[in-house]
ZADOMAR-839137 format. One record per atom (N, C-alpha, C, O, CB): residue number from 1; x, y, z; atom name; chain. Coordinates in Angstrom, 3 decimals, m for minus. Glycine has a CB too. Layout:
N
[site NUM; [X; Y; Z]; CA; A],
...
//
This chain:
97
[site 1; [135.290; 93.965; 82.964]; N; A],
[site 1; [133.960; 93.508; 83.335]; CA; A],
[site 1; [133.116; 93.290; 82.091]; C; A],
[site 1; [132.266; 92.418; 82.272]; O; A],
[site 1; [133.282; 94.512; 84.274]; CB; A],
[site 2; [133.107; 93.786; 80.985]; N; A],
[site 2; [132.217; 94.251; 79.644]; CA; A],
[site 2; [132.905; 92.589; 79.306]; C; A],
[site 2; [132.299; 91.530; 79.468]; O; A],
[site 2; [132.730; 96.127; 78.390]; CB; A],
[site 3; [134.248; 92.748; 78.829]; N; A],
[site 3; [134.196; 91.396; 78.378]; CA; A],
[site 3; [133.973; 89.991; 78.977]; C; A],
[site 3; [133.639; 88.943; 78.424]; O; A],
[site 3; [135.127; 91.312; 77.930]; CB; A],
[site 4; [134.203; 90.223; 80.042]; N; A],
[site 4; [132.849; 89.133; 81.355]; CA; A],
[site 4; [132.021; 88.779; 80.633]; C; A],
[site 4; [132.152; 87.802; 79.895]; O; A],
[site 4; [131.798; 89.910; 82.738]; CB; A],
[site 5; [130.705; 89.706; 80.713]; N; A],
[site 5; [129.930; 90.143; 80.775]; CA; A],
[site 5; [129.403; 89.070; 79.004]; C; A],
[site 5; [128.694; 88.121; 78.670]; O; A],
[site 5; [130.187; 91.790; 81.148]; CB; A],
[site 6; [130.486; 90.231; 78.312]; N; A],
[site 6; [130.182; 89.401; 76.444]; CA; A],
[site 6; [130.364; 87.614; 76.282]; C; A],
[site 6; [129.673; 86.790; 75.683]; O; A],
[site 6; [131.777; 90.123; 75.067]; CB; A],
[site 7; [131.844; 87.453; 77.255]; N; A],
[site 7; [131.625; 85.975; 76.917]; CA; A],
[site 7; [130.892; 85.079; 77.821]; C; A],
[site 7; [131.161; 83.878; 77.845]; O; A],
[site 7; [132.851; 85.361; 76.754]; CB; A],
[site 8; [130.035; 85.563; 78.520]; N; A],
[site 8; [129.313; 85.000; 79.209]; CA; A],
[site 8; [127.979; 84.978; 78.371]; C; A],
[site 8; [127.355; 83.917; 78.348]; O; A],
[site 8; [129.340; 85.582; 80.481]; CB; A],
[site 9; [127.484; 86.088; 77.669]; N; A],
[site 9; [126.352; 85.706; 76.680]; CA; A],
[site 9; [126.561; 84.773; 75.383]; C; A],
[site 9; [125.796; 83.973; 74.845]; O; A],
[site 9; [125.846; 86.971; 76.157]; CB; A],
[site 10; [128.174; 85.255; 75.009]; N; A],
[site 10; [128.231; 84.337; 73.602]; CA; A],
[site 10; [128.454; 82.971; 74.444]; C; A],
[site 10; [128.012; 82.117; 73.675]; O; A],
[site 10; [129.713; 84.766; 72.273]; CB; A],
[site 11; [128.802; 82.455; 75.350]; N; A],
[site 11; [128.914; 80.892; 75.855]; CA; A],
[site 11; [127.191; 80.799; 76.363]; C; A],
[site 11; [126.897; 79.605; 76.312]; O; A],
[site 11; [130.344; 80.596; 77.443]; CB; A],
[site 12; [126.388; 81.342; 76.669]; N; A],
[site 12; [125.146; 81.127; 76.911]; CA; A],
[site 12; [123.746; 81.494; 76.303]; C; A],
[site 12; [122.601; 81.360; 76.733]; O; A],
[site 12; [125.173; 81.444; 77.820]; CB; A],
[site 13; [124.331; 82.070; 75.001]; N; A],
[site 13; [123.186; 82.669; 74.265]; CA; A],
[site 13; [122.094; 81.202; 73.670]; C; A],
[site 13; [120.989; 81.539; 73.246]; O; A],
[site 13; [123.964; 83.733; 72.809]; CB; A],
[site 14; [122.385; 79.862; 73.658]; N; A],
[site 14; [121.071; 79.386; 73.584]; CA; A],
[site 14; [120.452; 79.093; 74.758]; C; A],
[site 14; [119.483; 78.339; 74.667]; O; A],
[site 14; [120.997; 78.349; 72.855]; CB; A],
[site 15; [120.785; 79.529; 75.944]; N; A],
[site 15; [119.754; 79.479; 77.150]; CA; A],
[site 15; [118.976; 80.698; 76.910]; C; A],
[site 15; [117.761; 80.684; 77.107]; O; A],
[site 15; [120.439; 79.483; 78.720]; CB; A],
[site 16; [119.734; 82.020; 76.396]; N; A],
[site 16; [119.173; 83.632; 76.526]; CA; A],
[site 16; [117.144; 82.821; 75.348]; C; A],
[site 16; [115.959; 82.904; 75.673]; O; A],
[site 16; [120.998; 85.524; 75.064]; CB; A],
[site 17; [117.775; 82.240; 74.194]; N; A],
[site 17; [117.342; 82.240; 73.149]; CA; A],
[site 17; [115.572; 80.976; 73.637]; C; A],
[site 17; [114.775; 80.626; 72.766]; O; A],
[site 17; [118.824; 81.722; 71.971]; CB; A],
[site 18; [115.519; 80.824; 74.220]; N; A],
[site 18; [114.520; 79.757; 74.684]; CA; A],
[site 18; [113.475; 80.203; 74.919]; C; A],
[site 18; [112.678; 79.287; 74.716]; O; A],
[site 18; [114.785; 79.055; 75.730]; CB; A],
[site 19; [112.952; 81.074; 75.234]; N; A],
[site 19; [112.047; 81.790; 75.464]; CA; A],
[site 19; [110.873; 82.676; 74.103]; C; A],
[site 19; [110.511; 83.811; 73.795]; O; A],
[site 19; [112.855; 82.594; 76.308]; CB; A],
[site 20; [110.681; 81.283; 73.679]; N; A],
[site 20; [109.951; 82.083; 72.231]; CA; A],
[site 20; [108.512; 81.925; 72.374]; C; A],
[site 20; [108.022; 80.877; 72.793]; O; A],
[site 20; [110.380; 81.348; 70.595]; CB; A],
[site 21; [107.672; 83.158; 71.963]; N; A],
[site 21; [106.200; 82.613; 71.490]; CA; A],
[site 21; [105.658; 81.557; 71.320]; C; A],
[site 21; [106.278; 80.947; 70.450]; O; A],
[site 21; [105.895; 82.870; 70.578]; CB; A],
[site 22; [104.590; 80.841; 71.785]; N; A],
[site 22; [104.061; 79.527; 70.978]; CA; A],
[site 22; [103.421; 79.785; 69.539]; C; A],
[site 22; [102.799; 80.843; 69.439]; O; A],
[site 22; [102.884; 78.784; 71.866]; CB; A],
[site 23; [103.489; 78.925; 68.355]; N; A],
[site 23; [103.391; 79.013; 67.274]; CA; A],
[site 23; [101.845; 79.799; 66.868]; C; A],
[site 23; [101.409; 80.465; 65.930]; O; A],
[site 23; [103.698; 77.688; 66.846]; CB; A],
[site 24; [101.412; 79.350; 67.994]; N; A],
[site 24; [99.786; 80.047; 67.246]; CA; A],
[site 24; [99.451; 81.176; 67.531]; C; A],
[site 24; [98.617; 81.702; 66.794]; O; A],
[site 24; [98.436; 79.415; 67.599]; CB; A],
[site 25; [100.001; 81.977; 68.747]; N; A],
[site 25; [100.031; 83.135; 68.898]; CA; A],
[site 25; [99.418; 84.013; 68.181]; C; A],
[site 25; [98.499; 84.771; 68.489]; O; A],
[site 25; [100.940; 83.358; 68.942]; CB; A],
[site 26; [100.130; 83.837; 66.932]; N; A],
[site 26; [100.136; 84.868; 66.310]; CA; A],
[site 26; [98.754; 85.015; 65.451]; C; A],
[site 26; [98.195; 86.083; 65.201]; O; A],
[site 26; [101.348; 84.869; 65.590]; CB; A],
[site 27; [98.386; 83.900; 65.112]; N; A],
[site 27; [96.991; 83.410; 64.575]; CA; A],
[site 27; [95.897; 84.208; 65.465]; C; A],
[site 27; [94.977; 84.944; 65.107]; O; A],
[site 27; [96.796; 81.634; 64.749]; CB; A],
[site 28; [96.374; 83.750; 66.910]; N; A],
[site 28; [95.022; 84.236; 67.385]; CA; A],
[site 28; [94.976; 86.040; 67.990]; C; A],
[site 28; [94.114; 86.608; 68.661]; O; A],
[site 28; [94.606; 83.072; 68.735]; CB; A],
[site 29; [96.287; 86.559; 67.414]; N; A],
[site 29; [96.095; 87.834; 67.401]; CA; A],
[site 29; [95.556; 88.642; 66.050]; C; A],
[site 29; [95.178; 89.791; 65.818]; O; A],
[site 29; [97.273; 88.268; 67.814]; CB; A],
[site 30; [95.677; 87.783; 65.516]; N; A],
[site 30; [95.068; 87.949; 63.691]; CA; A],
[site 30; [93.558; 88.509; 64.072]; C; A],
[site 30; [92.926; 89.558; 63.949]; O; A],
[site 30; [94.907; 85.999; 62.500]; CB; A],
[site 31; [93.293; 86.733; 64.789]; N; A],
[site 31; [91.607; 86.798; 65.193]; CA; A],
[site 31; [90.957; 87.687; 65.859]; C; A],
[site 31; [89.727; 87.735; 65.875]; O; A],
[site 31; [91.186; 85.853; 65.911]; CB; A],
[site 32; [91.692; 88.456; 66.457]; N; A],
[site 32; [91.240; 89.650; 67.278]; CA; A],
[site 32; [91.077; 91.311; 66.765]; C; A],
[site 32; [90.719; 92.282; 67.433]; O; A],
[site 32; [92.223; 89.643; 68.346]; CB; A],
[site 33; [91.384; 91.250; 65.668]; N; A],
[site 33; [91.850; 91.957; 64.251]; CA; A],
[site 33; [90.116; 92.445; 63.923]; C; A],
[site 33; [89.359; 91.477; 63.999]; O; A],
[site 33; [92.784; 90.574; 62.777]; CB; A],
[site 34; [89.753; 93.145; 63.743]; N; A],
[site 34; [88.264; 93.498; 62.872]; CA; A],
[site 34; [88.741; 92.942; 61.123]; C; A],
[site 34; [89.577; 93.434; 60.365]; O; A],
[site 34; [87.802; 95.760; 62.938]; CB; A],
[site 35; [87.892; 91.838; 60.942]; N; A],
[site 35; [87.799; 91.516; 59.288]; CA; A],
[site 35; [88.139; 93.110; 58.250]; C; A],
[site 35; [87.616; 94.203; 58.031]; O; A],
[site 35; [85.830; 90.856; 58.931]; CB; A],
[site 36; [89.688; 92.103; 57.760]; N; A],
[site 36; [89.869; 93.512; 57.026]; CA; A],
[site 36; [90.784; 93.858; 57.468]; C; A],
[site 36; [91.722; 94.092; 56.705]; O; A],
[site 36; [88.965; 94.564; 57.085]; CB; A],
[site 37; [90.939; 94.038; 58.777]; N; A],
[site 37; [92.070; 95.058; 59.342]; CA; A],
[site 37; [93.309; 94.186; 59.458]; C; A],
[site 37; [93.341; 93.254; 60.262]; O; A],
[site 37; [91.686; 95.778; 60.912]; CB; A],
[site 38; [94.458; 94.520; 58.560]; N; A],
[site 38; [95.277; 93.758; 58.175]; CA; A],
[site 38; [96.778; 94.643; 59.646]; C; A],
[site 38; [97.809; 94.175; 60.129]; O; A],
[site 38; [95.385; 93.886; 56.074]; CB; A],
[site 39; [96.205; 95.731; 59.784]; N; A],
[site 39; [97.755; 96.169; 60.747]; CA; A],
[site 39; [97.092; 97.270; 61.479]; C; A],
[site 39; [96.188; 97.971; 61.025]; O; A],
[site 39; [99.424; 96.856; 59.734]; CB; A],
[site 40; [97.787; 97.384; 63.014]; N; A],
[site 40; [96.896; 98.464; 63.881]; CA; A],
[site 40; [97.713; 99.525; 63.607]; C; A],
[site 40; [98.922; 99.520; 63.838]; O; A],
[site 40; [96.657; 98.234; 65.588]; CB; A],
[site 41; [97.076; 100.483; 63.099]; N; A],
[site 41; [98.026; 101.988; 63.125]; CA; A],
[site 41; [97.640; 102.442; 64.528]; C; A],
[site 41; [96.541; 102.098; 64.963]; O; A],
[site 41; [97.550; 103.380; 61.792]; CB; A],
[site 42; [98.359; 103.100; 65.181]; N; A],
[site 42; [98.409; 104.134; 66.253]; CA; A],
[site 42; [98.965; 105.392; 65.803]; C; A],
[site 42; [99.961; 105.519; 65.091]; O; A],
[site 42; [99.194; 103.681; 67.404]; CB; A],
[site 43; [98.294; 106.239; 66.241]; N; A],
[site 43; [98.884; 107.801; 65.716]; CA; A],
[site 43; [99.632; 108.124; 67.062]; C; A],
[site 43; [99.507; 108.166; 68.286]; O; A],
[site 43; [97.489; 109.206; 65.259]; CB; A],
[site 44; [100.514; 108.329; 65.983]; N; A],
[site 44; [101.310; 109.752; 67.518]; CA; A],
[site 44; [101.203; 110.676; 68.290]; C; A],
[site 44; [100.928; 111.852; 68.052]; O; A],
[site 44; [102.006; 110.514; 67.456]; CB; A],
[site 45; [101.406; 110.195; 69.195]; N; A],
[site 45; [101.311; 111.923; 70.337]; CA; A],
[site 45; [102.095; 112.965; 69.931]; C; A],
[site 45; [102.941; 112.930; 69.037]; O; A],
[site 45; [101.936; 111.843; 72.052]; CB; A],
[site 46; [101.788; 113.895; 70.615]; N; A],
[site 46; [102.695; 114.890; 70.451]; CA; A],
[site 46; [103.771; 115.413; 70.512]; C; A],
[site 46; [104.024; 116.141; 71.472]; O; A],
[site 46; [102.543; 115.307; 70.673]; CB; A],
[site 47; [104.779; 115.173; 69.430]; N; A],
[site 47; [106.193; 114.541; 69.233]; CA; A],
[site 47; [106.858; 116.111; 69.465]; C; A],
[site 47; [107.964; 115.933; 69.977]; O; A],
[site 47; [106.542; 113.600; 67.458]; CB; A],
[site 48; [106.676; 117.156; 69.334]; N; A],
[site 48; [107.071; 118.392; 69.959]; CA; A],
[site 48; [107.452; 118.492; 71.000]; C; A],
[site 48; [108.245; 119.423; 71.144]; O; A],
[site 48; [106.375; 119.141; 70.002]; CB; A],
[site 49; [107.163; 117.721; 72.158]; N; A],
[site 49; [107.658; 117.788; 73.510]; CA; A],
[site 49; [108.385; 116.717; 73.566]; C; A],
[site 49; [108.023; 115.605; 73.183]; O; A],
[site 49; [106.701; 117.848; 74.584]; CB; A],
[site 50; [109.730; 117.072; 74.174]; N; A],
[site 50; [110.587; 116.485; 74.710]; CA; A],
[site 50; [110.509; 115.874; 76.025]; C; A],
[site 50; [109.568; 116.314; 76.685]; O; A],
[site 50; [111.375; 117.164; 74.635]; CB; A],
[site 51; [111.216; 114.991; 76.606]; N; A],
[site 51; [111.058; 114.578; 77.386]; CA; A],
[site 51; [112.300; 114.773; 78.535]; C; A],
[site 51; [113.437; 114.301; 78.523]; O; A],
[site 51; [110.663; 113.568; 76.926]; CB; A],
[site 52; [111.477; 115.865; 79.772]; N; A],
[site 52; [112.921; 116.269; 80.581]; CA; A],
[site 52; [113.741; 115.602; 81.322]; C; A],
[site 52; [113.047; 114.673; 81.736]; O; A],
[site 52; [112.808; 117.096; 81.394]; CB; A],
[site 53; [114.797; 115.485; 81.758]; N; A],
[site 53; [115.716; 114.696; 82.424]; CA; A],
[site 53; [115.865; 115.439; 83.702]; C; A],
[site 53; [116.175; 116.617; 83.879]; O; A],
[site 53; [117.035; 114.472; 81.645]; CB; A],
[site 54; [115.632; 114.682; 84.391]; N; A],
[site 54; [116.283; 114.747; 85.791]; CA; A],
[site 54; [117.511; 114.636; 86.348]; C; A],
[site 54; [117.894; 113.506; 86.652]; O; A],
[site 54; [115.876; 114.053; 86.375]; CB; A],
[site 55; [118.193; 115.547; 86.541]; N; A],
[site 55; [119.375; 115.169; 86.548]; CA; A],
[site 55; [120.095; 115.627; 87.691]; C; A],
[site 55; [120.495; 116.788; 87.778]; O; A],
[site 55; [119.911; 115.492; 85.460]; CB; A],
[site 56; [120.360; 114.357; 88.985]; N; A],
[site 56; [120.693; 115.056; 89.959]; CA; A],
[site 56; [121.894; 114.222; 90.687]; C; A],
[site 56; [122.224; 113.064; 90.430]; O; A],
[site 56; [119.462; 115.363; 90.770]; CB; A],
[site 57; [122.439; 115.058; 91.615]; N; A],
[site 57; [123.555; 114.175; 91.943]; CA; A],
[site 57; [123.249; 113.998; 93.702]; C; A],
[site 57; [122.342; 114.436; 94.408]; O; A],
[site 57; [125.227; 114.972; 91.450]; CB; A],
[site 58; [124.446; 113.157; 94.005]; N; A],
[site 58; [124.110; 112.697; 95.121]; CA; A],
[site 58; [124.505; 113.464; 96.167]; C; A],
[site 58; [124.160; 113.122; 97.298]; O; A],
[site 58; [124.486; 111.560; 95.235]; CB; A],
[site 59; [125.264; 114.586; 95.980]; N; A],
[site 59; [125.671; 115.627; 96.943]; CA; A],
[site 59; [124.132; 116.612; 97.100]; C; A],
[site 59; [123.957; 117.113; 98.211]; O; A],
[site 59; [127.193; 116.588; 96.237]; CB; A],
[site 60; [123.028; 116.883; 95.993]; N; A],
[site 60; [121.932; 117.258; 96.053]; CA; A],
[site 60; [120.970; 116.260; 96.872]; C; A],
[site 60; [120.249; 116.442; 97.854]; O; A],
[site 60; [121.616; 117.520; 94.797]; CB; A],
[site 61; [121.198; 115.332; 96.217]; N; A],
[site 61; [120.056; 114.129; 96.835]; CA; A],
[site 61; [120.137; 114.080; 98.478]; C; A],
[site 61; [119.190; 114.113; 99.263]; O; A],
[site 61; [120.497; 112.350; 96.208]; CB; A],
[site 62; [121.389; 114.001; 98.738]; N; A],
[site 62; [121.775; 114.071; 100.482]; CA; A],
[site 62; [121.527; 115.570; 101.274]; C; A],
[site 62; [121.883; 115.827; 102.424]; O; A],
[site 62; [123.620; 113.731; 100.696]; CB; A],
[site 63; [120.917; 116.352; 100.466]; N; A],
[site 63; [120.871; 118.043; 100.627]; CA; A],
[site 63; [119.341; 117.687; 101.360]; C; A],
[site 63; [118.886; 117.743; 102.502]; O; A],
[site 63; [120.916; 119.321; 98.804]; CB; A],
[site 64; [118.839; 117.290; 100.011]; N; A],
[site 64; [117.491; 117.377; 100.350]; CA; A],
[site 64; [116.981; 116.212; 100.982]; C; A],
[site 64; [115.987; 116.266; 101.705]; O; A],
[site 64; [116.739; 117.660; 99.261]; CB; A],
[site 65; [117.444; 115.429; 100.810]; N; A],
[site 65; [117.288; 113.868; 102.215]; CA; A],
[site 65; [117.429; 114.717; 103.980]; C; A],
[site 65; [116.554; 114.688; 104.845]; O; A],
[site 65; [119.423; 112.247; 102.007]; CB; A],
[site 66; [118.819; 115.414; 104.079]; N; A],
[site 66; [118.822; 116.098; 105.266]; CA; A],
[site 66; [117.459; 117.102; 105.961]; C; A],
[site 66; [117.056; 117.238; 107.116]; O; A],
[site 66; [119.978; 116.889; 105.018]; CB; A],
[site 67; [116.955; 117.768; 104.458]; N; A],
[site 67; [115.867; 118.834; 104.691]; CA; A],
[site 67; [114.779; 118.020; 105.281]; C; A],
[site 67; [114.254; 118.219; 106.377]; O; A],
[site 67; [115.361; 119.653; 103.313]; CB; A],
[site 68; [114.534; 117.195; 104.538]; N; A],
[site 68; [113.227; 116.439; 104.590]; CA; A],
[site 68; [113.395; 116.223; 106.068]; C; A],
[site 68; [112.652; 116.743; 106.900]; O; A],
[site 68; [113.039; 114.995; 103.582]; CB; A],
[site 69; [114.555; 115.318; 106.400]; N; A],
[site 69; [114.639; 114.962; 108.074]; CA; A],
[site 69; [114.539; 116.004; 109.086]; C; A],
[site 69; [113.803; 115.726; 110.032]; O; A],
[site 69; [115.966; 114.343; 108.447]; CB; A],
[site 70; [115.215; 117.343; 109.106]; N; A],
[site 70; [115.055; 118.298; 109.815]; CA; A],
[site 70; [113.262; 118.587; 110.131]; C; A],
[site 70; [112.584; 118.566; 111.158]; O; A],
[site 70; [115.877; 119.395; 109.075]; CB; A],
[site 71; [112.942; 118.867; 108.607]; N; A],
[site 71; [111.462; 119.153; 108.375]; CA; A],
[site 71; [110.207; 118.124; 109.563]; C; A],
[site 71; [109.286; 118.515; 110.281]; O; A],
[site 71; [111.242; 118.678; 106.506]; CB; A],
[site 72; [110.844; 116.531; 109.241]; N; A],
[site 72; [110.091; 116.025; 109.760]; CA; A],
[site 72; [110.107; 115.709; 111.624]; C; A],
[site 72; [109.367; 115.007; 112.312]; O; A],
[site 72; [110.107; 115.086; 108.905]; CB; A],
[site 73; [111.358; 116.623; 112.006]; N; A],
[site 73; [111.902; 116.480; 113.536]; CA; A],
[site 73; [111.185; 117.439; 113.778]; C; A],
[site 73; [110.398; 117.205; 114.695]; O; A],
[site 73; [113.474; 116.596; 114.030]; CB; A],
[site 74; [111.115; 118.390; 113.366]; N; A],
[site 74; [110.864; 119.540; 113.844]; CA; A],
[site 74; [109.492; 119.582; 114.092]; C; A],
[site 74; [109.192; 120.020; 115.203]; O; A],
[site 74; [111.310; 120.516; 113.069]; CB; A],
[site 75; [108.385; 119.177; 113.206]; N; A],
[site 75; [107.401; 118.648; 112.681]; CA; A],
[site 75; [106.742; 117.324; 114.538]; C; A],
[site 75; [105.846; 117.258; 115.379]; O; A],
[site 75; [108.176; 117.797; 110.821]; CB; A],
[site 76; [107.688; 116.805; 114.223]; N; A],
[site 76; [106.997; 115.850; 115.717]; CA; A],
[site 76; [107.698; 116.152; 116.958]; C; A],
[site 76; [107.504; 115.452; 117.952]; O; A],
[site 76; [107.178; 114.035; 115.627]; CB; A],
[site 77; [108.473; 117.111; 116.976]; N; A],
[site 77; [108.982; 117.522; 118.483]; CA; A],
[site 77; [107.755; 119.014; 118.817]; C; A],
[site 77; [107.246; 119.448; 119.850]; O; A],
[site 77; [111.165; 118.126; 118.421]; CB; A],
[site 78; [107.677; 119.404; 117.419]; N; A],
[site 78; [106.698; 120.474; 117.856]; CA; A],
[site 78; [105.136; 119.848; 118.541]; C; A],
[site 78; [104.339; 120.540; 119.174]; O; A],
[site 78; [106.400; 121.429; 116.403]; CB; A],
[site 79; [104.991; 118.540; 118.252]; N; A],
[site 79; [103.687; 117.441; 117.833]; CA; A],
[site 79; [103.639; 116.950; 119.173]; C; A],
[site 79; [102.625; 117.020; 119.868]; O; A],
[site 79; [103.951; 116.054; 116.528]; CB; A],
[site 80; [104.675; 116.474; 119.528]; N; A],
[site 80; [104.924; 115.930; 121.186]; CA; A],
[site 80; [104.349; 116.925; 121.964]; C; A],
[site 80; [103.280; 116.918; 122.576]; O; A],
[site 80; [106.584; 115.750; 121.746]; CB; A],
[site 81; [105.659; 118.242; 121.801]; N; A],
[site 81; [105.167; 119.762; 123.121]; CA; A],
[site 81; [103.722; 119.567; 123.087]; C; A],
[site 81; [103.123; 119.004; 124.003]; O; A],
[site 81; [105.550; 121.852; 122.554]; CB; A],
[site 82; [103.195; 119.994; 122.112]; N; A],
[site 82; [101.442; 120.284; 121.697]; CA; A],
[site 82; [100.906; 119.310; 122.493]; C; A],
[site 82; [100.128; 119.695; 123.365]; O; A],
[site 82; [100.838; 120.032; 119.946]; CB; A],
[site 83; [101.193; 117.840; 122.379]; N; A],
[site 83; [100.500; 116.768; 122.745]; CA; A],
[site 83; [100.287; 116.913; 123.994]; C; A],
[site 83; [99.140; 116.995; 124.432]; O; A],
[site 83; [101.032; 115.621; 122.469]; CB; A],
[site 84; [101.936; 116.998; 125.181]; N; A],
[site 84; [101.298; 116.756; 125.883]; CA; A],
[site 84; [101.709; 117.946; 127.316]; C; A],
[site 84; [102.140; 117.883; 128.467]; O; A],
[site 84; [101.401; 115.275; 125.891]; CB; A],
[site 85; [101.277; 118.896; 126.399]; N; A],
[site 85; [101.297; 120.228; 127.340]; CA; A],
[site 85; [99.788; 120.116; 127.517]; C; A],
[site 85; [99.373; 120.525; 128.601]; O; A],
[site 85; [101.925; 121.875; 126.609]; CB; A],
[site 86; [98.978; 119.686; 126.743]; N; A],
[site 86; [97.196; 119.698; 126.497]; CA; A],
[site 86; [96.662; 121.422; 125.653]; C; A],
[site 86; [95.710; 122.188; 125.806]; O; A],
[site 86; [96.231; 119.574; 128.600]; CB; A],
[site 87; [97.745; 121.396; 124.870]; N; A],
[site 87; [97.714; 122.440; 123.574]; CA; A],
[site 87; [97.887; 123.965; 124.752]; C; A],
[site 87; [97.915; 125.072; 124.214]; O; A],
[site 87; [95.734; 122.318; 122.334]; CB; A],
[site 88; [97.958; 123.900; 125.813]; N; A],
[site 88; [97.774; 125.362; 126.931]; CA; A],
[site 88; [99.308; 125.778; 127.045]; C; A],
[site 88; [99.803; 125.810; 128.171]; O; A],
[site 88; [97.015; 124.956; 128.855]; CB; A],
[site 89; [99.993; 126.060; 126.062]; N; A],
[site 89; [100.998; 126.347; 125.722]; CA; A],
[site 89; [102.505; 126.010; 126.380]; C; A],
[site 89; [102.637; 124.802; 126.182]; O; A],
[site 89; [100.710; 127.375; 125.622]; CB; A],
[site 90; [103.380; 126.369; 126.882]; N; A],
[site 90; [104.373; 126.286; 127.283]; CA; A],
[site 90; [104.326; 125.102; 128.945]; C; A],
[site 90; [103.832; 125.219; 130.066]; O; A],
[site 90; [104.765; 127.852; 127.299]; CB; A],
[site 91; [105.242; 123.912; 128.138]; N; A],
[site 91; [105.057; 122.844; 129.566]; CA; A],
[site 91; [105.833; 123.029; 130.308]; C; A],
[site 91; [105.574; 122.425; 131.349]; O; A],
[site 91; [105.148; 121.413; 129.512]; CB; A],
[site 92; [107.355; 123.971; 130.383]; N; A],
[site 92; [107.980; 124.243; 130.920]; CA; A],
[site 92; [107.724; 124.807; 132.468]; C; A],
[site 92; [106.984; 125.778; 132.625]; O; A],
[site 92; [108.405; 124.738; 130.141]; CB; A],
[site 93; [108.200; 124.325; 133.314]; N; A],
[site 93; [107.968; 125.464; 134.442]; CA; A],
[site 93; [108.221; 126.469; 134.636]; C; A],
[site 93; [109.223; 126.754; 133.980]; O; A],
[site 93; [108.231; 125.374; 135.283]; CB; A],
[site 94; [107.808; 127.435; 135.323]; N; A],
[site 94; [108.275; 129.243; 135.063]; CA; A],
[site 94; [109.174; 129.220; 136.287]; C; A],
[site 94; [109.138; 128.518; 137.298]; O; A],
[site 94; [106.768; 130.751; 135.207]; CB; A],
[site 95; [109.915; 130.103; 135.938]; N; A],
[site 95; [110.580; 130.475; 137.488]; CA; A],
[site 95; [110.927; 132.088; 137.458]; C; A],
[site 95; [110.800; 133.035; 136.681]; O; A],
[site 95; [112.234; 129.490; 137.834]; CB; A],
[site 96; [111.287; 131.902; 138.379]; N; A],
[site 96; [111.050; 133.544; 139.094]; CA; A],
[site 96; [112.276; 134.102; 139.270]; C; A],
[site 96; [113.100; 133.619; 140.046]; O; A],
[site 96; [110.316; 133.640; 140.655]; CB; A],
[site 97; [112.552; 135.480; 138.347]; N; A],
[site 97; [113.538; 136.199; 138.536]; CA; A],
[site 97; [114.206; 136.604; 139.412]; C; A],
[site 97; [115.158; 137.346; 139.169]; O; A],
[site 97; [113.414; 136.819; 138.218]; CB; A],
//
């Protein structure tokens, strides 16, 4: 697939390549520049923190996909009873021992 993939860019790399800036661009980002200011520095954030990975698989993902669904059945069957008992608890009929 990779080499697919390669000679399909080297047979099409001047279509990839077409897509350039117009020439003045760059002029009129100059112009937007404060007189003087030849390059924008940005300072860095705080390069001490790493950035955590998530890292989960799909036997987890389907764990907690299941929870969520239980959560949300349970959630509107309890929502229904409530509804339409008129909240006076149990809609069931009683019967007699």
């Amino acid at each position: 697939m990779k080499d697919r993939l390669e000679d399909f860019v080297k047979a099409h790399r001047d279509e990839f390549d077409s897509f350039a800036p117009r020439p003045d661009l760059w002029q009129e980002i100059a112009g937007e520049l404060e007189p003087g200011q030849t390059t924008l520095h940005v300072e860095p954030s705080d390069t001490s923190k790493e950035a955590t990975i998530l890292s989960m698989n799909w036997n987890v993902a389907w764990r907690y996909a299941a929870a969520v669904a239980m959560l949300v059945s349970v959630f509107i069957t309890a929502w229904y009873y409530g509804a339409t008992s008129g909240g006076k608890g149990n809609k069931w009929p009683q019967t007699n021992p």
